[in-house]
FIVEXNU-706692 format. One record per residue (C-alpha): x, y, z. Coordinates in nm, 3 decimals. Layout:
// FIVEXNU-706692
X,Y,Z
X,Y,Z $
...
***
This chain:
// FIVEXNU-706692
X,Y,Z
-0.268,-0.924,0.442 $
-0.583,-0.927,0.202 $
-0.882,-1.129,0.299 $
-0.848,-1.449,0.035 $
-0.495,-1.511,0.333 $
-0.779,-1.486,0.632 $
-1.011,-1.725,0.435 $
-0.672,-1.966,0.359 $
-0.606,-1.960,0.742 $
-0.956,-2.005,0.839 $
-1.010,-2.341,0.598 $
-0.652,-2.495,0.764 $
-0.787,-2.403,1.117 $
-1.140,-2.575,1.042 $
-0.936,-2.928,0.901 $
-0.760,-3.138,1.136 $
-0.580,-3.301,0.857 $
-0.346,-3.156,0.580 $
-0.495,-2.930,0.313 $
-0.359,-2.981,-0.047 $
-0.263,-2.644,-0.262 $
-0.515,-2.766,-0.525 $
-0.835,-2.787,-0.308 $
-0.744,-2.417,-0.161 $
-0.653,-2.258,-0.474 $
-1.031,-2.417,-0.622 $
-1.186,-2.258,-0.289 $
-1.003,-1.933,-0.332 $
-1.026,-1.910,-0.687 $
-0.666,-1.861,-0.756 $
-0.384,-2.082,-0.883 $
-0.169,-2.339,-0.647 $
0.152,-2.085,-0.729 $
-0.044,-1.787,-0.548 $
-0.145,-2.040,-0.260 $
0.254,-2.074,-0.208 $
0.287,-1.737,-0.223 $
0.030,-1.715,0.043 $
0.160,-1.925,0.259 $
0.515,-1.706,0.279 $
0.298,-1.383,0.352 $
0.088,-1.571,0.693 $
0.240,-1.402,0.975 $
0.404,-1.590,1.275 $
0.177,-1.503,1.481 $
-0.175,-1.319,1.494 $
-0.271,-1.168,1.841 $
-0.130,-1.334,2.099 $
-0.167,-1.698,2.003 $
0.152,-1.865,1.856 $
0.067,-2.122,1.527 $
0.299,-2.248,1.267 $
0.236,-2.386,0.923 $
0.349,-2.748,0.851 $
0.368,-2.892,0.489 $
0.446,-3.228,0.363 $
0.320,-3.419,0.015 $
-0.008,-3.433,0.116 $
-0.041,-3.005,0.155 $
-0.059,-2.777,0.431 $
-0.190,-2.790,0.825 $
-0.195,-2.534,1.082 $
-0.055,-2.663,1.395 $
-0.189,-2.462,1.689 $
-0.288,-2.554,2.058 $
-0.645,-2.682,2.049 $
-0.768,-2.420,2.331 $
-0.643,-2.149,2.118 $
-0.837,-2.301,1.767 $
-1.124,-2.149,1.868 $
-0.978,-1.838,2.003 $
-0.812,-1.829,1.671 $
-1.100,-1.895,1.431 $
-1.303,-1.653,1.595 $
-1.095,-1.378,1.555 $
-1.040,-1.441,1.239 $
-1.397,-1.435,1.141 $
-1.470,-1.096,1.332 $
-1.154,-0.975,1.060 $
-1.284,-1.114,0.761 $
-1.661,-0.963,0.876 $
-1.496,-0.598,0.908 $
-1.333,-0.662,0.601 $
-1.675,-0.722,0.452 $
-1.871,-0.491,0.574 $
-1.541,-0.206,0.485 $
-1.598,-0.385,0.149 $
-1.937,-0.291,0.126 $
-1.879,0.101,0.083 $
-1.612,0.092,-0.130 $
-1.819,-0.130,-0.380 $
-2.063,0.147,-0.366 $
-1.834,0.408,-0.442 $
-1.717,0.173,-0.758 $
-2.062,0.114,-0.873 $
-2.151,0.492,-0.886 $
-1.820,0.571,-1.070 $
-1.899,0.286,-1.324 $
-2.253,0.463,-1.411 $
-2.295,0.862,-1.538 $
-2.527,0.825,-1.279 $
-2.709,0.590,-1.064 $
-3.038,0.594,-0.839 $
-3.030,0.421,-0.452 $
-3.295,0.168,-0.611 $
-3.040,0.065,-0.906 $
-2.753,0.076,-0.645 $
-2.947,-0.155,-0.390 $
-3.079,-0.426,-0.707 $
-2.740,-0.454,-0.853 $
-2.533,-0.527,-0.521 $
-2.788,-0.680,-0.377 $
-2.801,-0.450,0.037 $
-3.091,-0.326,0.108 $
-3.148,0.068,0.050 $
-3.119,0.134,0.410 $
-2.768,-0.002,0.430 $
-2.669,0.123,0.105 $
-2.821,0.509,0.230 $
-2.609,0.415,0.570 $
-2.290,0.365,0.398 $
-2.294,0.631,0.125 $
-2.343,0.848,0.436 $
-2.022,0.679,0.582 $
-1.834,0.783,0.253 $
-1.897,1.082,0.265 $
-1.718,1.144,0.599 $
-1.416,0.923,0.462 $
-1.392,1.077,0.128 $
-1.387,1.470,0.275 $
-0.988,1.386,0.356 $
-0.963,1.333,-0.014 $
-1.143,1.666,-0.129 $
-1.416,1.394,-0.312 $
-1.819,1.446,-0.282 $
-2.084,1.255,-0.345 $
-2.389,1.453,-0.389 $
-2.781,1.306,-0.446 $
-3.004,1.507,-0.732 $
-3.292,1.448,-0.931 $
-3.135,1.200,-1.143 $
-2.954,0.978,-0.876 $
-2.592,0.963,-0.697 $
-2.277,1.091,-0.835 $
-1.920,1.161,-0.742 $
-1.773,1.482,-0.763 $
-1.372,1.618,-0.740 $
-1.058,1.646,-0.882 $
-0.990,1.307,-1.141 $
-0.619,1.298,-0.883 $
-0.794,1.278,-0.627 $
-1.093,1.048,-0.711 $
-0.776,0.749,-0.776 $
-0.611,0.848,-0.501 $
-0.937,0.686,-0.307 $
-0.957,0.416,-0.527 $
-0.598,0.329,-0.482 $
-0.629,0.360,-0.132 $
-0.927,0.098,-0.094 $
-1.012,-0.063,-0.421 $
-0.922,-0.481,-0.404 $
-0.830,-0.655,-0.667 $
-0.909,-0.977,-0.408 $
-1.251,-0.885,-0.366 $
-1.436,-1.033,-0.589 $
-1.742,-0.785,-0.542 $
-1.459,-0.540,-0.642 $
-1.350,-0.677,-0.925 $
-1.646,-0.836,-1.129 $
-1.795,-0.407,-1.080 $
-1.447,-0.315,-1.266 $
-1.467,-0.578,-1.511 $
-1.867,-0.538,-1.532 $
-1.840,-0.158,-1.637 $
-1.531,-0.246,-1.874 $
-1.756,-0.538,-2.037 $
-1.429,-0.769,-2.007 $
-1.403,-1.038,-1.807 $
-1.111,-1.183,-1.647 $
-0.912,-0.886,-1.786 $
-0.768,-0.860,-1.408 $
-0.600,-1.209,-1.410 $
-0.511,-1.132,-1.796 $
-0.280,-0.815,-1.717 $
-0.141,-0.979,-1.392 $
-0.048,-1.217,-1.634 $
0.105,-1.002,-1.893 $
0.298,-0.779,-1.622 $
0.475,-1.078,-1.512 $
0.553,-1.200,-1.850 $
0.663,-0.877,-1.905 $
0.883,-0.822,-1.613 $
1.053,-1.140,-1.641 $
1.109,-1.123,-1.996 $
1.323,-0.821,-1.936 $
1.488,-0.964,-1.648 $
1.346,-0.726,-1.356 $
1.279,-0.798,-1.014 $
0.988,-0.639,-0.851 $
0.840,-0.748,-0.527 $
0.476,-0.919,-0.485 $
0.376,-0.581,-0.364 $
0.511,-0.373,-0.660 $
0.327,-0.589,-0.917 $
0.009,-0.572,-0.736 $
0.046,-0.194,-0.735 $
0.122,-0.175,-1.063 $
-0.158,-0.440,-1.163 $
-0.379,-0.172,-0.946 $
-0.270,0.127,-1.100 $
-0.322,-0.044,-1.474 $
-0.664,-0.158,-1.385 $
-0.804,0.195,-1.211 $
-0.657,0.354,-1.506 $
-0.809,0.140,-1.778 $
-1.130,0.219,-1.545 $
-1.111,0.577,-1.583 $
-0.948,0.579,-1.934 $
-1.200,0.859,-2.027 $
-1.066,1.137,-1.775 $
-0.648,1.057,-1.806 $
-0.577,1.396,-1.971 $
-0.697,1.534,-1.661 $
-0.461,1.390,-1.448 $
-0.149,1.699,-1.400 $
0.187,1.508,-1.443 $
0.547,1.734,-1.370 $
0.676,1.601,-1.684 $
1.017,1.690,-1.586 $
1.089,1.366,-1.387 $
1.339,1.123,-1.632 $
1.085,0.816,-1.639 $
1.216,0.694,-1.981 $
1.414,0.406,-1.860 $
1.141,0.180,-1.803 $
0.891,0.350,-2.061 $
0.954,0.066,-2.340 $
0.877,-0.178,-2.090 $
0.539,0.012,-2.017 $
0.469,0.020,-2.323 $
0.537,-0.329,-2.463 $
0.247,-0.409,-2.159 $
0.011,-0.116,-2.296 $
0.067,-0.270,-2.613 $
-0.043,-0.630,-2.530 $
-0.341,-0.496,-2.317 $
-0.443,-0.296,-2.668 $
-0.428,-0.629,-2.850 $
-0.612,-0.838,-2.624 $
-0.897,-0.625,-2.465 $
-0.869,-0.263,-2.720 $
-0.784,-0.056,-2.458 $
-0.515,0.210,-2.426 $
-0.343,0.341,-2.131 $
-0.294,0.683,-2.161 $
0.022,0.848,-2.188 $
0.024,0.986,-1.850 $
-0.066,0.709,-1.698 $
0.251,0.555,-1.911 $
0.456,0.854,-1.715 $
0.324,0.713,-1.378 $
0.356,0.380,-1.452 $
0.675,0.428,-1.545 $
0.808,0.595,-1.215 $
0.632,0.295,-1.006 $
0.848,0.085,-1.148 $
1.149,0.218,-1.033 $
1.487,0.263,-1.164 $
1.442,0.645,-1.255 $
1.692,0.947,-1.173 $
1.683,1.337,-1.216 $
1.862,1.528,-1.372 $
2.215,1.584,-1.230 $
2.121,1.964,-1.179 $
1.820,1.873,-1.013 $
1.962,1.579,-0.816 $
2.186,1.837,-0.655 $
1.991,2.098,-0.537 $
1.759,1.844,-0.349 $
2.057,1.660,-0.212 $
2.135,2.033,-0.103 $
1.823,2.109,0.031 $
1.809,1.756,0.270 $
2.206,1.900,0.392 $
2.064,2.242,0.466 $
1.767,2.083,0.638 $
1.935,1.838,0.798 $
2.214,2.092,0.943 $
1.947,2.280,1.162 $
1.751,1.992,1.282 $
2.111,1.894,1.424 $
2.090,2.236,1.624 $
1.708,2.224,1.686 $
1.740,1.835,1.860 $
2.115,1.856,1.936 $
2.150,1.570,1.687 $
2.419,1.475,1.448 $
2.233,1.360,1.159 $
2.466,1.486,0.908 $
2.820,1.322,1.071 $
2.637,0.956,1.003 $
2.734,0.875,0.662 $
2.523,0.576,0.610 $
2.178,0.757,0.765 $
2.267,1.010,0.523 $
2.319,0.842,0.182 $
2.008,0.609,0.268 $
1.752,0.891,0.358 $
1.888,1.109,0.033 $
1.805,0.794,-0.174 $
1.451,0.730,-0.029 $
1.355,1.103,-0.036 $
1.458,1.128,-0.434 $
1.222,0.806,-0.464 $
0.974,0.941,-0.276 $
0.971,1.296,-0.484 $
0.963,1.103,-0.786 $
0.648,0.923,-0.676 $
0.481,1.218,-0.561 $
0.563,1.415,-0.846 $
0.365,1.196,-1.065 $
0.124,1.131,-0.831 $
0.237,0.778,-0.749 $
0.126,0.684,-0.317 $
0.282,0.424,-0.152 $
0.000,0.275,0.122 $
0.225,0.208,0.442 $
0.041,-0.047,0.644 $
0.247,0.017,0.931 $
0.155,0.395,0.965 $
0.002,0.400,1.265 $
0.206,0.159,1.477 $
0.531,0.395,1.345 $
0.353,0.691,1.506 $
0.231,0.578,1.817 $
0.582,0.349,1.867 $
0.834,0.578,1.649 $
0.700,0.907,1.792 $
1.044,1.034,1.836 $
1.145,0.983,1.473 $
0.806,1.046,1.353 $
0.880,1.435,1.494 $
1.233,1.453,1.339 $
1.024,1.310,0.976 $
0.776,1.530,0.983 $
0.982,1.857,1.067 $
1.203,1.718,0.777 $
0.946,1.690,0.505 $
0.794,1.971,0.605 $
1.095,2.230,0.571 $
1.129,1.982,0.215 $
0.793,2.088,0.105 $
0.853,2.461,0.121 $
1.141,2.419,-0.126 $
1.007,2.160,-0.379 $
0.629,2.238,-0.350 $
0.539,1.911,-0.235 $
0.341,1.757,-0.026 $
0.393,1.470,0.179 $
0.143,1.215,0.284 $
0.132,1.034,0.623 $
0.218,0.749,0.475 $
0.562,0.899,0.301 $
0.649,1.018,0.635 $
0.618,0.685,0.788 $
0.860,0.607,0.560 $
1.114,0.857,0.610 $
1.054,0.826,0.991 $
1.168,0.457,0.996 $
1.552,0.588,0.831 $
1.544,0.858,1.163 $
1.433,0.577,1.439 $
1.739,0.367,1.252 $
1.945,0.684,1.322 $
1.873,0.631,1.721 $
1.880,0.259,1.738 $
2.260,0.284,1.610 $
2.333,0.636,1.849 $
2.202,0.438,2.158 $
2.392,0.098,2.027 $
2.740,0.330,1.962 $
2.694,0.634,2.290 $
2.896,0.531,2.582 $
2.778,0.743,2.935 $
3.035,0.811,3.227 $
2.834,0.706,3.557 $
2.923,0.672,3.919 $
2.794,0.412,4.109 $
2.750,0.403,4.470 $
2.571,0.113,4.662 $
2.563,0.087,5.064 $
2.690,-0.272,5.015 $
3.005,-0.242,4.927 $
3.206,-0.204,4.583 $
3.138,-0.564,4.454 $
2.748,-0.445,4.450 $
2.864,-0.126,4.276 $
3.051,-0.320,3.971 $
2.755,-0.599,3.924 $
2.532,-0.331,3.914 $
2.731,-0.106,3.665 $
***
């Protein structure tokens, strides 16, 4: 959930009366159609304490216990202050990307910390950004970022929000266009419908991401390694009808690569039927000794089968053009899932030795939830021969069978 939902549940919690759509789209700065799309994402519950959302004419109200209000609204501003202060670094990390290169003093004028939080949290990136092969380094002439163009939007992806508004006026400041964020959401939708596809919420903020970080780092995109062998051209005119109306409005191209990427986030896209083959081979072959190694029978359920084989081609798509998926859930699949996080992670990793790929946690997550599937329908379908025997007589015996 980004932080302008927090700040949407926080106003309803703080009014004991309804709240209309237009007075929190004016205090969130977006329009009344994203406030109902807010209002689908707010979980049932947060914690422990149960609220639901009424609605009616006059707007929206949060209808929770009155001893829990408080509960509630405190917890939700200790969330939106870790959100902040996470916010903080990342803004950093934008603002010495946006400069060829940028002192501590500049860095602590323009956002406006003071240089020993600024110092504090540059040292906090560089512990973060090691996982990511990315450096930042100090030298005469001020901070800059060093590594592999790949992997310096694979950390922007990962933690760059297009809700923050920090975030975005740095990305529109070092473009010198403002609003261009809302502008391409704008077009991509236009776009979308126009052609008739349905993406999720999710999808379209990814791709609005990925168009924005690459427009951001327009200069390096023929550094970026792309296997040009995935068959991305299905949705390439689309891609390019929304290149085309970004070039119009704001003179700025995204690069052909970026085209490719964009292209295989949207979906849709298939090998080549030699290709598809041999990895539907290799997930068989794999799939045929994990049966042995876990005394599973992975292969003899059809359904498990076709559905894993049709996420993994996704998935090698993606990471062939060096498209991630974020998985949110991640860590509650590993600690909950650890079962089928084992079988997903032997599977990708006997996958990676034949396709030179490599997985990410998050991809396994993924592929972990089609294997913990898997065992929810073995448990639901095994049937156990047992023998019951109870001191108190075979009545006992049946009730407790």
């Amino acid at each position: 959930m980004n932080n302008k939902i927090y700040k949407m549940i926080l106003i309803l919690l703080q009014e004991s009366t309804y709240v209309s759509s237009t007075f929190l789209a004016e205090e969130l700065d977006v329009s009344t159609r994203t406030i109902k799309r807010y209002m689908k994402d707010i979980p049932k519950q947060i914690s422990k304490i149960n609220f639901s959302i009424e609605s009616n004419k006059n707007g929206y109200m949060i209808s929770v216990l009155e001893a829990e209000r408080g509960i509630l609204i405190d917890e939700i501003e200790k969330h939106l202050q870790s959100l902040n202060n996470s916010k903080i670094e990342w803004s950093i990390f934008l603002f010495i990307l946006s400069k060829e290169s940028v002192t501590l003093d500049e860095l602590s004028e323009s956002l406006h910390y003071s240089k020993g939080i600024v110092v504090s949290k540059i040292n906090s990136l560089k512990d973060k950004l090691l996982h990511y092969d990315v450096s930042i380094y100090s030298n005469v002439h001020g901070v800059k970022v060093y590594g592999k163009e790949e992997n310096i939007r694979r950390v922007l992806l990962d933690y760059v929000d297009l809700f923050n508004n920090q975030h975005v006026d740095i990305l529109e400041g070092s473009m010198n266009q403002k609003n261009i964020v809302s502008v391409i959401y704008e077009i991509v939708v236009s776009e979308l419908s126009f052609v008739k596809k349905v993406c999720s919420e999710q999808q379209i903020n990814l791709i609005l991401k990925y168009i924005v970080i690459s427009l951001f780092r327009r200069n390096y995109c023929e550094y970026i390694e792309v296997n040009e062998d995935i068959l991305v051209y299905k949705n390439y005119v689309l891609v390019n009808n929304i290149s085309d109306r970004i070039l119009d409005e704001f003179q700025f191209d995204i690069g052909e690569k970026d085209k490719v990427k964009l292209s295989v986030l949207l979906g849709g896209n298939k090998f080549s039927e030699k290709k598809e083959l041999e990895i539907r081979t290799y997930i068989l072959y794999i799939l045929e000794n994990m049966n042995g190694k876990y005394s599973e029978k992975f292969t003899q359920n059809n359904k498990f089968l076709v559905d894993l084989q049709k996420h993994v081609m996704l998935s090698i798509q993606r990471l062939s053009a060096g498209v991630f998926l974020e998985n949110p859930l991640s860590a509650i699949i590993r600690g909950k899932y650890f079962i089928a996080y084992e079988y997903a992670t032997t599977f990708v990793n006997e996958l990676s030795k034949f396709l030179d790929i490599k997985f990410s946690d998050d991809e396994i997550s993924y592929i972990a939830l089609y294997f913990q599937t898997y065992l929810e329908e073995k448990r639901d379908t095994q049937k156990y021969k047992s023998l019951i025997i109870c001191e108190n007589g075979v009545g006992t015996s049946s009730l407790v069978r």
